[in-house]
mmCIF file of the C-alpha atoms, coordinates in Angstrom:
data_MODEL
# 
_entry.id   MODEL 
# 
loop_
_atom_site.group_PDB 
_atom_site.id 
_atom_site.type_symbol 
_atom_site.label_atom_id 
_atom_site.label_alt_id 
_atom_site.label_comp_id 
_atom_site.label_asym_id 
_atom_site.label_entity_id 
_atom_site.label_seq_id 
_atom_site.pdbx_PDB_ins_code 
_atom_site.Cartn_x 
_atom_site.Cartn_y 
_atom_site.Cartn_z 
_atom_site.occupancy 
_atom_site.B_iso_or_equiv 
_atom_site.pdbx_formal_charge 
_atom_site.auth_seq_id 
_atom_site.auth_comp_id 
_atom_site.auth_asym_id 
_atom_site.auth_atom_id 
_atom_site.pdbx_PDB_model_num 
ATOM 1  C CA . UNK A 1 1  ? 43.012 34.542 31.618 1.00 0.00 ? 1  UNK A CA 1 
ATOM 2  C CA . UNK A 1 2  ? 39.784 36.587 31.104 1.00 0.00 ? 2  UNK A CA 1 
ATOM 3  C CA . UNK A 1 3  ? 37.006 37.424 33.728 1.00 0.00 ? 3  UNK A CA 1 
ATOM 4  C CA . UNK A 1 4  ? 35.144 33.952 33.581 1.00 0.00 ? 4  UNK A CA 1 
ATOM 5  C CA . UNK A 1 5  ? 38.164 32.008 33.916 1.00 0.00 ? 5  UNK A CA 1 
ATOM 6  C CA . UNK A 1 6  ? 39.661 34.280 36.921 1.00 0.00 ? 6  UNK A CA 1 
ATOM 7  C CA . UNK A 1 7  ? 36.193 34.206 38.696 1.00 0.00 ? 7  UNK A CA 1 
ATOM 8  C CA . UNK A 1 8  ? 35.714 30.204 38.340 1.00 0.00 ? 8  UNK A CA 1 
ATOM 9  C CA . UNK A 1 9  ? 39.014 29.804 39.498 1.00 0.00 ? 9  UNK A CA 1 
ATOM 10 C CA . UNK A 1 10 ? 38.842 31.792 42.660 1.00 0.00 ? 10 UNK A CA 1 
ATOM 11 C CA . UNK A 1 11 ? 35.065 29.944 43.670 1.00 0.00 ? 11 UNK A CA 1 
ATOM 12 C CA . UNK A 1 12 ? 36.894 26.498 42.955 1.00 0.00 ? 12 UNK A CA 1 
ATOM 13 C CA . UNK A 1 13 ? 39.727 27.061 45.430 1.00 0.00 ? 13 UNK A CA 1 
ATOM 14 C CA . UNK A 1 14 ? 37.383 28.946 48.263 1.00 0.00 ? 14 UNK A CA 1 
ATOM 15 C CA . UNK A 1 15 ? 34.923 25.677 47.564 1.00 0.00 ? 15 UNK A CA 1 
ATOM 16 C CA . UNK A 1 16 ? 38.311 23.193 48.187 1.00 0.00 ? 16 UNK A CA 1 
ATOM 17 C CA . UNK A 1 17 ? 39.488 25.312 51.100 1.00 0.00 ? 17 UNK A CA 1 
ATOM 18 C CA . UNK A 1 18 ? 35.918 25.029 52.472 1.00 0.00 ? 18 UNK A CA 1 
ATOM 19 C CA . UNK A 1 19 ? 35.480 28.456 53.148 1.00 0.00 ? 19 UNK A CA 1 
ATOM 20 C CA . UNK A 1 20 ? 32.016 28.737 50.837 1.00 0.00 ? 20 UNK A CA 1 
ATOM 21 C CA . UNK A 1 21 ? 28.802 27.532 51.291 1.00 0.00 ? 21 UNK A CA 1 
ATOM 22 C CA . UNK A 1 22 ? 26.395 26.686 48.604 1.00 0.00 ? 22 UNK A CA 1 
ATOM 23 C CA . UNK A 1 23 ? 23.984 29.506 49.623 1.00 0.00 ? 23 UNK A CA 1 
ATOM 24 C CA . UNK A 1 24 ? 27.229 31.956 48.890 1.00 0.00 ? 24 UNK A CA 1 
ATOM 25 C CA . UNK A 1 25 ? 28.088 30.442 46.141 1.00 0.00 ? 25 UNK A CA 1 
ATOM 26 C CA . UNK A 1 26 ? 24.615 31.373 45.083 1.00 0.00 ? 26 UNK A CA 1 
ATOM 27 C CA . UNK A 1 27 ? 24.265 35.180 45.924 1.00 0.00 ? 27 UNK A CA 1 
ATOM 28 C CA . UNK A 1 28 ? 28.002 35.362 44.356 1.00 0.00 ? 28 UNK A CA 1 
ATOM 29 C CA . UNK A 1 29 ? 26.392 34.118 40.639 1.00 0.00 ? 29 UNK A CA 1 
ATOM 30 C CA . UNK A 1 30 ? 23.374 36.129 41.307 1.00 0.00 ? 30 UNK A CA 1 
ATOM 31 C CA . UNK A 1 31 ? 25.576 39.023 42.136 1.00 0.00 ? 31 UNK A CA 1 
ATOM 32 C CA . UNK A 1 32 ? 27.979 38.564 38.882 1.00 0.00 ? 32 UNK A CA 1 
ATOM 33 C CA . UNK A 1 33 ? 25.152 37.781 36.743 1.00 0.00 ? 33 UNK A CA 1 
ATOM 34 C CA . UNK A 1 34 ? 23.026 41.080 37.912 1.00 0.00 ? 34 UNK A CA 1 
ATOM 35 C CA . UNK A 1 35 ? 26.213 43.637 37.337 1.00 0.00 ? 35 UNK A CA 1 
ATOM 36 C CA . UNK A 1 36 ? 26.675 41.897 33.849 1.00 0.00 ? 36 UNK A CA 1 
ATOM 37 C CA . UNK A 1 37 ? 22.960 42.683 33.218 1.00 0.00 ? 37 UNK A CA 1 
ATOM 38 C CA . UNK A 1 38 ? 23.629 46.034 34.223 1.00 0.00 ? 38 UNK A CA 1 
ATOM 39 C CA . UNK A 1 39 ? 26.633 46.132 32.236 1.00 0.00 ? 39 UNK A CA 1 
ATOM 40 C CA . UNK A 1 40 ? 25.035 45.002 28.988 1.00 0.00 ? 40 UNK A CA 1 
ATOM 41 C CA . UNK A 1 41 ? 21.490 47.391 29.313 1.00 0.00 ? 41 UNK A CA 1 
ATOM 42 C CA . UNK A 1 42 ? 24.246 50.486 29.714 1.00 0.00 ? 42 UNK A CA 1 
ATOM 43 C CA . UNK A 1 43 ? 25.901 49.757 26.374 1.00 0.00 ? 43 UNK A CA 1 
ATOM 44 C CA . UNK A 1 44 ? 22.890 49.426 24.754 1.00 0.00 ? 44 UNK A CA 1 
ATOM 45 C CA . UNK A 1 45 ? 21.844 52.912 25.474 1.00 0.00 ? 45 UNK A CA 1 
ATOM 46 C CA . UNK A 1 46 ? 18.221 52.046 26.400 1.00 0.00 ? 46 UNK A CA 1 
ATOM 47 C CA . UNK A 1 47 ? 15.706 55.158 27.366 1.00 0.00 ? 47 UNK A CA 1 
ATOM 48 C CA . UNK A 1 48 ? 12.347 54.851 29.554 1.00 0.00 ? 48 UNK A CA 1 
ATOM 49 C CA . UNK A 1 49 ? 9.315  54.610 28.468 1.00 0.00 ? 49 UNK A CA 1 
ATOM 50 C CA . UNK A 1 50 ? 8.421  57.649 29.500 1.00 0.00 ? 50 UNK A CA 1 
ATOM 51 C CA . UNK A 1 51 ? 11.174 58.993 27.426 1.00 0.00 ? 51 UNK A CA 1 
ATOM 52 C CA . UNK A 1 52 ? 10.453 57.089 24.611 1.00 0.00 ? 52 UNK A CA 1 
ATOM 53 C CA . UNK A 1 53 ? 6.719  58.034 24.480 1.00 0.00 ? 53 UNK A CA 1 
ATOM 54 C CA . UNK A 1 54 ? 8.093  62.375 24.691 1.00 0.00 ? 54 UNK A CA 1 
ATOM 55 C CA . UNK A 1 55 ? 10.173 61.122 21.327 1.00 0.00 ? 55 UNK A CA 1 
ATOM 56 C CA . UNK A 1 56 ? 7.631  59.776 19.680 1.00 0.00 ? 56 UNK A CA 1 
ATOM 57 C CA . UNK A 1 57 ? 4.978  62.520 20.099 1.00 0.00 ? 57 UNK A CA 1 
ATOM 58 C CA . UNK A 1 58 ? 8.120  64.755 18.747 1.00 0.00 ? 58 UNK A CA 1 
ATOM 59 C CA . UNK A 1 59 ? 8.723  63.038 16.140 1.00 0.00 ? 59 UNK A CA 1 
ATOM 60 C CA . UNK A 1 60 ? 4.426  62.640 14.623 1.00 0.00 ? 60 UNK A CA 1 
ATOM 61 C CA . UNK A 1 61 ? 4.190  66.382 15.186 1.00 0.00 ? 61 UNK A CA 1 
ATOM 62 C CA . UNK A 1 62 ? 7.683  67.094 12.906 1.00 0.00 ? 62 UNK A CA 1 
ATOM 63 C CA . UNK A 1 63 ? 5.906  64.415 10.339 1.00 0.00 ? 63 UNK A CA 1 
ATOM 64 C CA . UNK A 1 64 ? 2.541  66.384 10.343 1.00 0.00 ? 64 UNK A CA 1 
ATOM 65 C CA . UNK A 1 65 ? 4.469  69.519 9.698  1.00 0.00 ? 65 UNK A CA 1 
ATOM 66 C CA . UNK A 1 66 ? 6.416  67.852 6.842  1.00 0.00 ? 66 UNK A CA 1 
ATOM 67 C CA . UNK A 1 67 ? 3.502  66.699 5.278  1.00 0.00 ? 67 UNK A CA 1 
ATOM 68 C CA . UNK A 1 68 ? 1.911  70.183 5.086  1.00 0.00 ? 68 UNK A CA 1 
ATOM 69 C CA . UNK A 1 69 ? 5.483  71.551 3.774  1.00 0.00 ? 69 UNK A CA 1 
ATOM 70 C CA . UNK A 1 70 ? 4.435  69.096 0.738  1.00 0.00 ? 70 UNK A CA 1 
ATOM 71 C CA . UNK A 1 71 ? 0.977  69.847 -0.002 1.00 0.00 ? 71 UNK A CA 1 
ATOM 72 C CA . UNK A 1 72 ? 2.273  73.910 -0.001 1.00 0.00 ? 72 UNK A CA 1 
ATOM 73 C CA . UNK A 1 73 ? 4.889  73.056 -2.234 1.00 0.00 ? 73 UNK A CA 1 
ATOM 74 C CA . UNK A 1 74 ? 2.693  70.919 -4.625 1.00 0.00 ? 74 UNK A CA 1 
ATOM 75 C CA . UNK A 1 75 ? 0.080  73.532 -4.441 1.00 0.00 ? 75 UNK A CA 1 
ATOM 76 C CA . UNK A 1 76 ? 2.878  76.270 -6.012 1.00 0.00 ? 76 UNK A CA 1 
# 
């Protein structure tokens, strides 16, 4: 039985024994649903912005040096 199935099952039988009301029912999806959000954005490696914008100026200063590597060699 995988994750899903276990967690449905346990919120059925606390819902039949009466022990859950809707408004917990609630915060216990939002809960689940926020840690698999979590859980997804962590495998996918994501960076900041600010991060992201540090890369990119990296990376246009390594392609303006390339590009006057080229125009020596060509000039040779």
């Amino acid at each position: 039985m995988n994750n899903p199935e276990k967690f449905l099952k346990m919120m059925s039988s606390l819902i039949e024994a009466g022990v859950l009301t809707s408004q917990d029912l609630t915060k216990a999806l939002l809960t689940s649903m926020k840690f698999n959000r979590e859980k997804i954005a962590n495998k996918l490696d994501l960076v900041t912005r600010e991060e992201f914008i540090v890369l990119k100026k990296i990376i246009e200063k390594q392609q303006k040096e390339i590009n006057k590597l080229k125009k020596r060699k060509l000039k040779r």
